[in-house]
Biopython code that builds the backbone (N, CA, C, O; Angstrom):
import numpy as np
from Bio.PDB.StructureBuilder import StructureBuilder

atoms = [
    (1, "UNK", "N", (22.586, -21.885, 8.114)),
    (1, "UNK", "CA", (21.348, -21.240, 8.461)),
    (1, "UNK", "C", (20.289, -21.620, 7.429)),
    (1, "UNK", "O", (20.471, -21.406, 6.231)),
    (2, "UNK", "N", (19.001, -22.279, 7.985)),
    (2, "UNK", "CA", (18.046, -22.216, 7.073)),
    (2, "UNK", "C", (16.627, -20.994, 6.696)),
    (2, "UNK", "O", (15.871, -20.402, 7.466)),
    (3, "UNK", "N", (16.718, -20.987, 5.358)),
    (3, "UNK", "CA", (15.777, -19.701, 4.965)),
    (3, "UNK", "C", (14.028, -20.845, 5.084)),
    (3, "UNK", "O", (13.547, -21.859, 4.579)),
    (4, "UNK", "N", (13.706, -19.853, 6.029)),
    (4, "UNK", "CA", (12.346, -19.925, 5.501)),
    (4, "UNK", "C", (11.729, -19.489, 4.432)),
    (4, "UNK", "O", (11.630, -18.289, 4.175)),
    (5, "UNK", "N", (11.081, -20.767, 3.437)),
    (5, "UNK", "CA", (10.257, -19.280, 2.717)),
    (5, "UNK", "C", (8.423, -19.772, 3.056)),
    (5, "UNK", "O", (7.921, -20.872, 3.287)),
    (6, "UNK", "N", (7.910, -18.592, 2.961)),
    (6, "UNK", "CA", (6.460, -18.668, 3.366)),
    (6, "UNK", "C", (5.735, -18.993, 1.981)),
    (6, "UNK", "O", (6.296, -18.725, 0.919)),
    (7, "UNK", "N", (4.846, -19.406, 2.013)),
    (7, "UNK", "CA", (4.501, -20.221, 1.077)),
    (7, "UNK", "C", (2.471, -19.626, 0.927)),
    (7, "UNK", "O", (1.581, -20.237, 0.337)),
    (8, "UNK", "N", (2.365, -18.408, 1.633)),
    (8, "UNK", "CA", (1.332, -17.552, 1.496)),
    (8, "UNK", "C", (1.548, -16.244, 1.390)),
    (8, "UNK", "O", (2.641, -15.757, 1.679)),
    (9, "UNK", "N", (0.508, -15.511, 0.954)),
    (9, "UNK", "CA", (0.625, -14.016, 0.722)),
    (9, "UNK", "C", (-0.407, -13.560, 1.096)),
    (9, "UNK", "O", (-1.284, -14.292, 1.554)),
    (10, "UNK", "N", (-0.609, -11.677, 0.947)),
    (10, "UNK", "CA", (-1.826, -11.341, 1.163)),
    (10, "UNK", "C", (-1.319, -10.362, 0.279)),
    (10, "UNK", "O", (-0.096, -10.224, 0.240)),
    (11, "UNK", "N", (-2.431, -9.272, -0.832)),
    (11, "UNK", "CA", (-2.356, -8.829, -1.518)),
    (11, "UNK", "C", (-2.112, -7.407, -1.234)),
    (11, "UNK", "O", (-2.763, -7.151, -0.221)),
    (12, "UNK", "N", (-1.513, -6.401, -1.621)),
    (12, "UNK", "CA", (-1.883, -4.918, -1.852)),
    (12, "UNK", "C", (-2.013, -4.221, -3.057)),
    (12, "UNK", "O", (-1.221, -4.193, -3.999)),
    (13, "UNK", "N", (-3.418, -3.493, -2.896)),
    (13, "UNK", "CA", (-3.699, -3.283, -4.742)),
    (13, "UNK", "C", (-4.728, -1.662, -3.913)),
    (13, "UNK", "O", (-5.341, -1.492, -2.859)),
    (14, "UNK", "N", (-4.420, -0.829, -5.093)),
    (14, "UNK", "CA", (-4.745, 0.680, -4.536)),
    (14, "UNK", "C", (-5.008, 1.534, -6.247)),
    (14, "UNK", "O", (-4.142, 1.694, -7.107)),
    (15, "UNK", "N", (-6.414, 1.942, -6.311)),
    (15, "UNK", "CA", (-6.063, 3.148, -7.412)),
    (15, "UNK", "C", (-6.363, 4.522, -6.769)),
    (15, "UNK", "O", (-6.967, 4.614, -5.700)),
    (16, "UNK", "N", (-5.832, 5.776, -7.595)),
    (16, "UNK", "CA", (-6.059, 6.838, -6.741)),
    (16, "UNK", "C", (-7.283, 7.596, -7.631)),
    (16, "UNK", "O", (-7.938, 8.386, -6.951)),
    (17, "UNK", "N", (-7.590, 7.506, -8.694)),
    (17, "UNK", "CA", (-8.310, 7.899, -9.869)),
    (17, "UNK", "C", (-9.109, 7.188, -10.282)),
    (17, "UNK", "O", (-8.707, 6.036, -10.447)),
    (18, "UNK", "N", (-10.670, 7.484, -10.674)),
    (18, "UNK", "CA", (-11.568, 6.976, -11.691)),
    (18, "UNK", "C", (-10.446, 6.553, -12.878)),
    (18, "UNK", "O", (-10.434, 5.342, -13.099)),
    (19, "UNK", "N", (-9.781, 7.119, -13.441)),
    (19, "UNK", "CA", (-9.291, 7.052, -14.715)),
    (19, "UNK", "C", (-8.330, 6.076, -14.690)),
    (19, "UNK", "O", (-7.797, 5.687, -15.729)),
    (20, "UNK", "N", (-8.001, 5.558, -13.409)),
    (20, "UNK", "CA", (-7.172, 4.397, -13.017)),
    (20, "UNK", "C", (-7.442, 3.264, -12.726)),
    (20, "UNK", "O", (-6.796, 2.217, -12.749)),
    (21, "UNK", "N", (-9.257, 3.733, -12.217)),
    (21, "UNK", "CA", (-9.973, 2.250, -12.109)),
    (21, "UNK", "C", (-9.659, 1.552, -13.367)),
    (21, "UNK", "O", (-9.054, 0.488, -13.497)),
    (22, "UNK", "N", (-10.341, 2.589, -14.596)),
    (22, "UNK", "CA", (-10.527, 1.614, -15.429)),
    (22, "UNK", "C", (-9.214, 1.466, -16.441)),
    (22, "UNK", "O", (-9.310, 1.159, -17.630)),
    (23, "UNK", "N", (-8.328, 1.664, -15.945)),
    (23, "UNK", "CA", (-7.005, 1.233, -17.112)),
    (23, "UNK", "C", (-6.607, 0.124, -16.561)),
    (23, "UNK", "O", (-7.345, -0.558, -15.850)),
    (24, "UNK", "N", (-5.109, -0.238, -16.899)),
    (24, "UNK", "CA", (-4.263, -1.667, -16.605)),
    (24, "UNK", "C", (-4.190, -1.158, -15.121)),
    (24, "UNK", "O", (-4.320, -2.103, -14.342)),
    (25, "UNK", "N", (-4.023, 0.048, -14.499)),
    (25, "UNK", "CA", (-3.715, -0.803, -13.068)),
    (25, "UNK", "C", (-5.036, -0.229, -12.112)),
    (25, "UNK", "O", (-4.954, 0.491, -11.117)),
    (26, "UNK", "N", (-6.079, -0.702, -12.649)),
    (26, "UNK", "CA", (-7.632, -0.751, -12.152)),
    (26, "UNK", "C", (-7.732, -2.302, -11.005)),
    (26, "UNK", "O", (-7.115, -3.365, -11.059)),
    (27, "UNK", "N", (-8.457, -1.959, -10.344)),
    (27, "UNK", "CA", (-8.192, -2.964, -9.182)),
    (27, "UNK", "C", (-7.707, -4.664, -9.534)),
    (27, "UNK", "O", (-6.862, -5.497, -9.205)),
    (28, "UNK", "N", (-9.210, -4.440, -10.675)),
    (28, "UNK", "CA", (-9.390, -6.126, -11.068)),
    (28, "UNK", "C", (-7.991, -6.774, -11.929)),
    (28, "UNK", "O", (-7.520, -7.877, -11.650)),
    (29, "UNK", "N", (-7.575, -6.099, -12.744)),
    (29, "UNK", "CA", (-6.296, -5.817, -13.153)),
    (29, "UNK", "C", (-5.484, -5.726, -11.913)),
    (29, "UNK", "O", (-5.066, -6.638, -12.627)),
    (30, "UNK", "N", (-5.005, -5.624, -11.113)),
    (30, "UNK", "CA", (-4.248, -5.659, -10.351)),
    (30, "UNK", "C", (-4.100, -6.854, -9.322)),
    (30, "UNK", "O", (-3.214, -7.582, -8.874)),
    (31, "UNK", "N", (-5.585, -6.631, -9.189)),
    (31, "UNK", "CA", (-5.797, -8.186, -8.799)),
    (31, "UNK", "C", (-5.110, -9.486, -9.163)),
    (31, "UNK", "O", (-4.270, -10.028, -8.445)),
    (32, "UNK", "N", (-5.654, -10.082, -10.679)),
    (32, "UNK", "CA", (-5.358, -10.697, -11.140)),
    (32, "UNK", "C", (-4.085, -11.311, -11.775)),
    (32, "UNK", "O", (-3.687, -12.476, -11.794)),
    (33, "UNK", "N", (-3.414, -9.829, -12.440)),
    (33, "UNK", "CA", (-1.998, -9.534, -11.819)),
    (33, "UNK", "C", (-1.200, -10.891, -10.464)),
    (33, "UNK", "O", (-0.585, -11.929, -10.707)),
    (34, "UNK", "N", (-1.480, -10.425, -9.459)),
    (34, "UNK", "CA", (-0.995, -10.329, -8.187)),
    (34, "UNK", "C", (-1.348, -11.747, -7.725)),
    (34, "UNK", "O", (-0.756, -12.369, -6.843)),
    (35, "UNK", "N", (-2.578, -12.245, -8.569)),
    (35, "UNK", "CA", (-3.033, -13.547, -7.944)),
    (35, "UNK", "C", (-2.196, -14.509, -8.771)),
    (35, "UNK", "O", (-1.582, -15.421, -8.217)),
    (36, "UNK", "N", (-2.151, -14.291, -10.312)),
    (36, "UNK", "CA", (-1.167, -14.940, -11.248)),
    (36, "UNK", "C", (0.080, -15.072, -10.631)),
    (36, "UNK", "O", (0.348, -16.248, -10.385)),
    (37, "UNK", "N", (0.837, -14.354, -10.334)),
    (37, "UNK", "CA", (2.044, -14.419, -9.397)),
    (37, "UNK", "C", (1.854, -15.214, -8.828)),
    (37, "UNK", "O", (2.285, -16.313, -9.173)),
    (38, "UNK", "N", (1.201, -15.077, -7.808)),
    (38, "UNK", "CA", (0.936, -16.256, -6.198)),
    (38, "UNK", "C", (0.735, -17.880, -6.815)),
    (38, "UNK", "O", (1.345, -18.877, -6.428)),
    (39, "UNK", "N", (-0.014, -17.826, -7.583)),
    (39, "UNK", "CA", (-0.594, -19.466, -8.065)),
    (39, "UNK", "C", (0.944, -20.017, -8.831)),
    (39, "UNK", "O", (1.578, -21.059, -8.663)),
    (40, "UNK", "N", (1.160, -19.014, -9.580)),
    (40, "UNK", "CA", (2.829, -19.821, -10.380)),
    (40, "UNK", "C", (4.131, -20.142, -9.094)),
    (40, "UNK", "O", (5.175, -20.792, -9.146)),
    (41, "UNK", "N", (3.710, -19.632, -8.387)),
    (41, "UNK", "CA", (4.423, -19.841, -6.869)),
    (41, "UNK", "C", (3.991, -20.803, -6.061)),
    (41, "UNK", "O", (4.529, -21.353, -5.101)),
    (42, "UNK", "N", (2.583, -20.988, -6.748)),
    (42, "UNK", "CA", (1.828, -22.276, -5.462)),
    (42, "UNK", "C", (1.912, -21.511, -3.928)),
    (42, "UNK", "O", (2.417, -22.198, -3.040)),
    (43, "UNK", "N", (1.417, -20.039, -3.532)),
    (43, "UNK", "CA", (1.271, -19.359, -2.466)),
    (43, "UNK", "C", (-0.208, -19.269, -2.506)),
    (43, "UNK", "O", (-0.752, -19.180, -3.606)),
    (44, "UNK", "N", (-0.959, -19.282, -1.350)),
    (44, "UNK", "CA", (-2.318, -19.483, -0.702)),
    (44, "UNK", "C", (-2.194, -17.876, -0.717)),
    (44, "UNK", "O", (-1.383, -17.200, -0.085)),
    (45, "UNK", "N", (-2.997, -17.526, -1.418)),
    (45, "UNK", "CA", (-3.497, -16.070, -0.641)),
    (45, "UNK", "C", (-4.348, -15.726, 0.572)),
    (45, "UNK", "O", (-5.390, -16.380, 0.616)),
    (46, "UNK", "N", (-4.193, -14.989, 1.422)),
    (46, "UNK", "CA", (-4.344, -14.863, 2.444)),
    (46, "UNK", "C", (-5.658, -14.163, 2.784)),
    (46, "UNK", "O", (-6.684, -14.516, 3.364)),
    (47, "UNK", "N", (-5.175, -12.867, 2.115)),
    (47, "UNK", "CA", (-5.719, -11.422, 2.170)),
    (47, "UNK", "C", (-5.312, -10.366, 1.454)),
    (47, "UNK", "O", (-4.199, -9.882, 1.250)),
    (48, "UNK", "N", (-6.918, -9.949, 0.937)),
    (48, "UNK", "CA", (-6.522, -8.513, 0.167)),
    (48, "UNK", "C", (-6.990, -7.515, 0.556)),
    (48, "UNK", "O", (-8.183, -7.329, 0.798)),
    (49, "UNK", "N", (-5.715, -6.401, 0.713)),
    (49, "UNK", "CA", (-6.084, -4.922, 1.366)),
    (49, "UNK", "C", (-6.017, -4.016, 0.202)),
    (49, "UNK", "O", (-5.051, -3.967, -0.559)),
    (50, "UNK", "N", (-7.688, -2.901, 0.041)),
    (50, "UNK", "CA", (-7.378, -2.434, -1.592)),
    (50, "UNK", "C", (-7.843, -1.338, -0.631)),
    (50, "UNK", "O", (-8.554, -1.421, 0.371)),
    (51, "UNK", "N", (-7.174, -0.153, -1.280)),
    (51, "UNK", "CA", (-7.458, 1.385, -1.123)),
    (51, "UNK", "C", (-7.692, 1.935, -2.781)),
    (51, "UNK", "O", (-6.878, 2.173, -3.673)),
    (52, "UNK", "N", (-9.338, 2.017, -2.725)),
    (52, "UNK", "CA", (-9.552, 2.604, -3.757)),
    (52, "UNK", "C", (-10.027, 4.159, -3.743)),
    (52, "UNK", "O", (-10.907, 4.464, -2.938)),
    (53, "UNK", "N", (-9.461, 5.196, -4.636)),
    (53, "UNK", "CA", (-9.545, 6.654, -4.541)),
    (53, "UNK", "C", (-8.529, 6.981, -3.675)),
    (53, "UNK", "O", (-8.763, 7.939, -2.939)),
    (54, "UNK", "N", (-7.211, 6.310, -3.542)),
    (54, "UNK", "CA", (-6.791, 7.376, -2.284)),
    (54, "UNK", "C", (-5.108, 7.588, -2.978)),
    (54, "UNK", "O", (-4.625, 6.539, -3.405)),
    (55, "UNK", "N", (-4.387, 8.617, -3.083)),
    (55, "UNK", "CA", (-3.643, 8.980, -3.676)),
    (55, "UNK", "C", (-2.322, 8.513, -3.018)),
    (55, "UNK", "O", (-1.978, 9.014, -1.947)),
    (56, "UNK", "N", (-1.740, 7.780, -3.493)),
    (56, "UNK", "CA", (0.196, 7.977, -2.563)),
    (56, "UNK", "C", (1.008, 8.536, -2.522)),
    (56, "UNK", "O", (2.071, 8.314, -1.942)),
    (57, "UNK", "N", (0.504, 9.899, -3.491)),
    (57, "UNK", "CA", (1.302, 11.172, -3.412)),
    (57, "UNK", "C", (0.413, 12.329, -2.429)),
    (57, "UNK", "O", (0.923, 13.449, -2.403)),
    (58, "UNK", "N", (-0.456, 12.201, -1.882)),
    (58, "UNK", "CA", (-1.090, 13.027, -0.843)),
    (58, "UNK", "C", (-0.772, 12.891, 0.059)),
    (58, "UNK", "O", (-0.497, 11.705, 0.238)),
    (59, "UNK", "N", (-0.508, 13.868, 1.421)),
    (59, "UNK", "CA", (-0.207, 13.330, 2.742)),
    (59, "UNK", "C", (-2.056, 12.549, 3.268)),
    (59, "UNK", "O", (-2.610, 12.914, 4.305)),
    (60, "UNK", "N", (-2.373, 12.023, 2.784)),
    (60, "UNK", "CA", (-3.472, 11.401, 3.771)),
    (60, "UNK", "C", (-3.078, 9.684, 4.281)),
    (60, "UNK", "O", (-2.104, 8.980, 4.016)),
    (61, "UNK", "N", (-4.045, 9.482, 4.932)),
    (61, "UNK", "CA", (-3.845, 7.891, 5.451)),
    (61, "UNK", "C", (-4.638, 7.563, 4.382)),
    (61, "UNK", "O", (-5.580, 8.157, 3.859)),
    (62, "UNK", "N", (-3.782, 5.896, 4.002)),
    (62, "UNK", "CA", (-4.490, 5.038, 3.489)),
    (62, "UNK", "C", (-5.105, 3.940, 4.342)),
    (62, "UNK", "O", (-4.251, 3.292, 4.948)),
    (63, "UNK", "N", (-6.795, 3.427, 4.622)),
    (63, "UNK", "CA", (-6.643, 3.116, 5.677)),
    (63, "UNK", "C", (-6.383, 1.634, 5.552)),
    (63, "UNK", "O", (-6.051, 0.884, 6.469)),
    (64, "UNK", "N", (-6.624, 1.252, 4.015)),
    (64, "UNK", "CA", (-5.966, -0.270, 4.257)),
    (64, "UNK", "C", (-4.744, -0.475, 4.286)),
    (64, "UNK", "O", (-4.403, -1.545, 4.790)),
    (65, "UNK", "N", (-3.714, 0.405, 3.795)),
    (65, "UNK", "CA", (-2.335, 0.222, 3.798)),
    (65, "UNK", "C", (-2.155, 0.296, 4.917)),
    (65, "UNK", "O", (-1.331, -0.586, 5.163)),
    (66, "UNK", "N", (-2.555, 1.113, 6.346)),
    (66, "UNK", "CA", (-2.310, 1.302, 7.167)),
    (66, "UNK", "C", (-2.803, -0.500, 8.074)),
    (66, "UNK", "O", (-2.131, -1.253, 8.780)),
    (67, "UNK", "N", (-4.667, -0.594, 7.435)),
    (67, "UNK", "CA", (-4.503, -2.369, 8.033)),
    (67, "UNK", "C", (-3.391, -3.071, 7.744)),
    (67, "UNK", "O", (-2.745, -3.485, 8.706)),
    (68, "UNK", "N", (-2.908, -3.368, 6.371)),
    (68, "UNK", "CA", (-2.188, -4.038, 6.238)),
    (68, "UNK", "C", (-0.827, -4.568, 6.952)),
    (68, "UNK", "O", (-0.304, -5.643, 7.243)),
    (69, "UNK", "N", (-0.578, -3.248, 7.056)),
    (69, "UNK", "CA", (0.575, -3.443, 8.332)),
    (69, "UNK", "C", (0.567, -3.454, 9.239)),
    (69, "UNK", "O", (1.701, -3.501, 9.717)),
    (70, "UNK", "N", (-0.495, -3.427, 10.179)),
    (70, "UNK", "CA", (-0.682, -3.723, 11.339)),
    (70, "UNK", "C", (-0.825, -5.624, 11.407)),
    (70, "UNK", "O", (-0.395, -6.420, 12.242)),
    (71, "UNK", "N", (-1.694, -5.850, 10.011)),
    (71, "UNK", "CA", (-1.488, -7.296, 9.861)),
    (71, "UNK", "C", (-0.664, -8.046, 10.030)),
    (71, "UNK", "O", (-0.589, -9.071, 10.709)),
    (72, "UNK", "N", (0.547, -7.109, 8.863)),
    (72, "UNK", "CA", (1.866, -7.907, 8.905)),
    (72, "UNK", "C", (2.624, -7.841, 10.148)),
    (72, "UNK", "O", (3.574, -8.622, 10.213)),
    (73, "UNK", "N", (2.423, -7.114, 11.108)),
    (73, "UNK", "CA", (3.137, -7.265, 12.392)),
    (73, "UNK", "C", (2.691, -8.495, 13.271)),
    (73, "UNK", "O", (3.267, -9.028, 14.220)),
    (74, "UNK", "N", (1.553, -8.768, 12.697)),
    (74, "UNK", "CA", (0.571, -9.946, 13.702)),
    (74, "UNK", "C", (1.363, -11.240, 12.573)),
    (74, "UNK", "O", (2.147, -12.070, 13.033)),
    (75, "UNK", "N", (1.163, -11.216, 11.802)),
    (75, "UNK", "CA", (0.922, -12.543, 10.789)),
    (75, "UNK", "C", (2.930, -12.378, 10.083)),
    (75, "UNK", "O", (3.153, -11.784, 9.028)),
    (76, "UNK", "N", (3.647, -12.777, 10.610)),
    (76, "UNK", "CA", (4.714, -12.449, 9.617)),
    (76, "UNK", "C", (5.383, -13.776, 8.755)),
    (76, "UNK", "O", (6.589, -13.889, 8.535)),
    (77, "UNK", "N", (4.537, -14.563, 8.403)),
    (77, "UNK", "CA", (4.629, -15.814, 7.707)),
    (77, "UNK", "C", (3.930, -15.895, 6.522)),
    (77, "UNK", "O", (3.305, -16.825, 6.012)),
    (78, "UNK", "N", (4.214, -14.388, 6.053)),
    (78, "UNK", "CA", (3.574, -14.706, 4.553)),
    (78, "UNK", "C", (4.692, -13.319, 3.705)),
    (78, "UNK", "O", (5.635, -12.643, 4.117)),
    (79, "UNK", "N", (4.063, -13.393, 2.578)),
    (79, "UNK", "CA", (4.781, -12.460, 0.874)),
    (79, "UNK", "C", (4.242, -11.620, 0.656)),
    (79, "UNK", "O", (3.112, -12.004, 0.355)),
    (80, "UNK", "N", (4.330, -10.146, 0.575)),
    (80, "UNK", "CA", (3.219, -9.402, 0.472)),
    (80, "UNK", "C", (3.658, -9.242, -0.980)),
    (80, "UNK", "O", (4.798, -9.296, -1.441)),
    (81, "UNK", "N", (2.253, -8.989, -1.722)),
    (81, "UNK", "CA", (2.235, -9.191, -3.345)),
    (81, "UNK", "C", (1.900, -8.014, -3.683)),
    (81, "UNK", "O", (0.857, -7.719, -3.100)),
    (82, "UNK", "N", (2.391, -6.920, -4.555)),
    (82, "UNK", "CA", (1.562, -5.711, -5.327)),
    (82, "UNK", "C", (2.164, -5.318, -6.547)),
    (82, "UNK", "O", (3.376, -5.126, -6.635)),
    (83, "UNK", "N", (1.249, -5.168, -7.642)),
    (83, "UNK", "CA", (1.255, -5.182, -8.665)),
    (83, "UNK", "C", (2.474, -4.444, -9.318)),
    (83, "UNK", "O", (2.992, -4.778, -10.383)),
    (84, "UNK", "N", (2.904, -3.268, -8.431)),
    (84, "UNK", "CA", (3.519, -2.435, -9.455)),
    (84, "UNK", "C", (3.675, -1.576, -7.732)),
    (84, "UNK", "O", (2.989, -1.423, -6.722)),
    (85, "UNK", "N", (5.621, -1.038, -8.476)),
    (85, "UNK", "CA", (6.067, -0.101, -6.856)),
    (85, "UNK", "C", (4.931, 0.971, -6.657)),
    (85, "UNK", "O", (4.224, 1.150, -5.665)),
    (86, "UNK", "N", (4.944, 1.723, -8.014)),
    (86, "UNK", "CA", (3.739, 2.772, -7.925)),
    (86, "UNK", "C", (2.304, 2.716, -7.113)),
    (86, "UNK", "O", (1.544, 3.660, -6.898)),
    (87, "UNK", "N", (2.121, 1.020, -6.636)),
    (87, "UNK", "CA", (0.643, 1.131, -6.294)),
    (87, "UNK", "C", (0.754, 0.918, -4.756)),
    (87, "UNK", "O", (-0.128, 0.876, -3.898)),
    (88, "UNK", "N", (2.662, 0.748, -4.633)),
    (88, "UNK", "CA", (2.836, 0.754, -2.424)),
    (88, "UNK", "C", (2.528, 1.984, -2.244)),
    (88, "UNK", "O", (1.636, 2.288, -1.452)),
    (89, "UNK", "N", (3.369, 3.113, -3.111)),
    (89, "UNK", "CA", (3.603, 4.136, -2.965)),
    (89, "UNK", "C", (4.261, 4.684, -3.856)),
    (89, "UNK", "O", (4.851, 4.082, -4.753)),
    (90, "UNK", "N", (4.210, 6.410, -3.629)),
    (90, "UNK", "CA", (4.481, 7.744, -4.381)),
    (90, "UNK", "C", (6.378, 7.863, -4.207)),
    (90, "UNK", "O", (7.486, 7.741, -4.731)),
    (91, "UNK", "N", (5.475, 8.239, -2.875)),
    (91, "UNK", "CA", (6.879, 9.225, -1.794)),
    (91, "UNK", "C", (7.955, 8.149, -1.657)),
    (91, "UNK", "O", (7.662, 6.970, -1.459)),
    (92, "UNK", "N", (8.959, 8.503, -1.745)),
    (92, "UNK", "CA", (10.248, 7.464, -1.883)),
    (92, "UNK", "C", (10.525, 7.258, -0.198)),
    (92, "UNK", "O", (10.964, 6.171, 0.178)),
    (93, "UNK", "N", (10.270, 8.268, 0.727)),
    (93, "UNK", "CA", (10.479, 7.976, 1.892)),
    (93, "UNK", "C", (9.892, 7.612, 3.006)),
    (93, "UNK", "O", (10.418, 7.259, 4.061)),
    (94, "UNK", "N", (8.757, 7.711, 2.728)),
    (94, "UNK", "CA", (7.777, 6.736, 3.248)),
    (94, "UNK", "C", (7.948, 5.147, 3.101)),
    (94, "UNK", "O", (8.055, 4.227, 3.912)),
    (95, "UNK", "N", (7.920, 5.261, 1.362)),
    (95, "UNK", "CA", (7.936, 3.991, 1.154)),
    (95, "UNK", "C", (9.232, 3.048, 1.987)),
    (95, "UNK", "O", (9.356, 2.036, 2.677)),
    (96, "UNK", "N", (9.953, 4.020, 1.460)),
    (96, "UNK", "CA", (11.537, 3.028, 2.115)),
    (96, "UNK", "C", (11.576, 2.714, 3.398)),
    (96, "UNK", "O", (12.314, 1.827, 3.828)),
    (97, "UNK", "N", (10.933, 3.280, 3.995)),
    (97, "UNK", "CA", (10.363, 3.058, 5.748)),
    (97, "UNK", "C", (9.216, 2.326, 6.170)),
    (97, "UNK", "O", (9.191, 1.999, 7.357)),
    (98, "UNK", "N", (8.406, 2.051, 5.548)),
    (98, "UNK", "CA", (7.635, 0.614, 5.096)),
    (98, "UNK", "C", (8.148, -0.151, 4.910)),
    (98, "UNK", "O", (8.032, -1.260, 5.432)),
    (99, "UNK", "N", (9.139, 0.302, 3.828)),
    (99, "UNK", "CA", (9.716, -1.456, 3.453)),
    (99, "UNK", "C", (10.613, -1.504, 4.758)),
    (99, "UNK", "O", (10.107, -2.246, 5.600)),
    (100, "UNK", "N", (11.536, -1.052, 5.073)),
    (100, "UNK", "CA", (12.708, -1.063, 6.312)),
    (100, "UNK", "C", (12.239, -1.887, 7.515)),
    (100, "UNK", "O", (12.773, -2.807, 8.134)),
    (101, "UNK", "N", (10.754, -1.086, 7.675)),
    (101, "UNK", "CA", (9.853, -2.187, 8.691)),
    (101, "UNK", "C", (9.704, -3.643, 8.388)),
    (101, "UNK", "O", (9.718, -4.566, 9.202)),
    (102, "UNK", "N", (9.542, -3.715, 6.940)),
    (102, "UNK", "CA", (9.054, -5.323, 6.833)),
    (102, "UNK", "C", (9.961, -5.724, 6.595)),
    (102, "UNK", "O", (9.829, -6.887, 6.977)),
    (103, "UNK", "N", (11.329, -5.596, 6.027)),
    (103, "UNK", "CA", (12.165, -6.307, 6.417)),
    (103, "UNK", "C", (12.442, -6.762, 8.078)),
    (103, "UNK", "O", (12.340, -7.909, 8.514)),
    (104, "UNK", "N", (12.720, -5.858, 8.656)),
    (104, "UNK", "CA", (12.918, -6.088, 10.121)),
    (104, "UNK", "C", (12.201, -7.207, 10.553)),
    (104, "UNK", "O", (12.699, -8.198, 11.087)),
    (105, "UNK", "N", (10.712, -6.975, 10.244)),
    (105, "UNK", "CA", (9.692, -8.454, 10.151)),
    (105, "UNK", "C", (9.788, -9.260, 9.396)),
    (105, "UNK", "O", (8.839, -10.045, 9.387)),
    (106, "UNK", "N", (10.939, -9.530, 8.363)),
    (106, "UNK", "CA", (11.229, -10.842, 8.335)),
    (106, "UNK", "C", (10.103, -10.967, 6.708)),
    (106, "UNK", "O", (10.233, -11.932, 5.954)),
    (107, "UNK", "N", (9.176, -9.943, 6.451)),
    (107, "UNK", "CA", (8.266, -10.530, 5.760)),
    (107, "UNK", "C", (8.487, -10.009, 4.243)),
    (107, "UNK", "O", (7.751, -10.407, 3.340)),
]
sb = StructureBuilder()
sb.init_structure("model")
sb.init_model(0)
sb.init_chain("A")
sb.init_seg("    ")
for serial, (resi, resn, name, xyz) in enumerate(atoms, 1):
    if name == "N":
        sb.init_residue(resn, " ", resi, " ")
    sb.init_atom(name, np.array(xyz, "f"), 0.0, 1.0, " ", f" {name:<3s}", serial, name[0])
structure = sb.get_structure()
């Protein structure tokens, strides 16, 4: 069996706090982060989905996390890149059901 590997990404980067903008995991920081990865990989970035102010320990929608995966259901030929587990998510069971999905997609 041969593995594909995708050879693009699209980013996810999220703070929930002013006080988070501006530390290490402040967008641009996260960014850069995330883009360093991709280039030592030689991966094309795709797209970046940032939710800034929105908490992953609140029940609210995030609404780019929520684009994002609607993306990845369309596009499943790429790596999704994020800085740190803390910035997919809070809640352990959410998250694990996000990820469960993108495995299933392959991505």
């Amino acid at each position: 069996m041969k593995i594909r590997v995708a050879n693009a990404a699209i980013l996810y980067e999220r703070v929930s706090t002013d006080e988070q903008a501006r530390d290490a995991y402040g967008l641009e920081s996260q960014d850069r982060g995330c883009r360093n990865h991709c280039q030592d990989r030689q991966w094309e970035v795709r797209e970046t989905f940032r939710d800034s102010g929105v908490s992953a320990w609140a029940d609210v929608e995030r609404p780019e996390f929520l684009r994002m995966m609607r993306y990845l259901r369309e596009h499943r030929d790429v790596n999704l890149v994020f800085y740190d587990y803390s910035r997919f998510g809070r809640k352990t069971l959410p998250a694990l059901k996000a990820f469960e999905e993108l495995d299933r997609l392959g991505v």
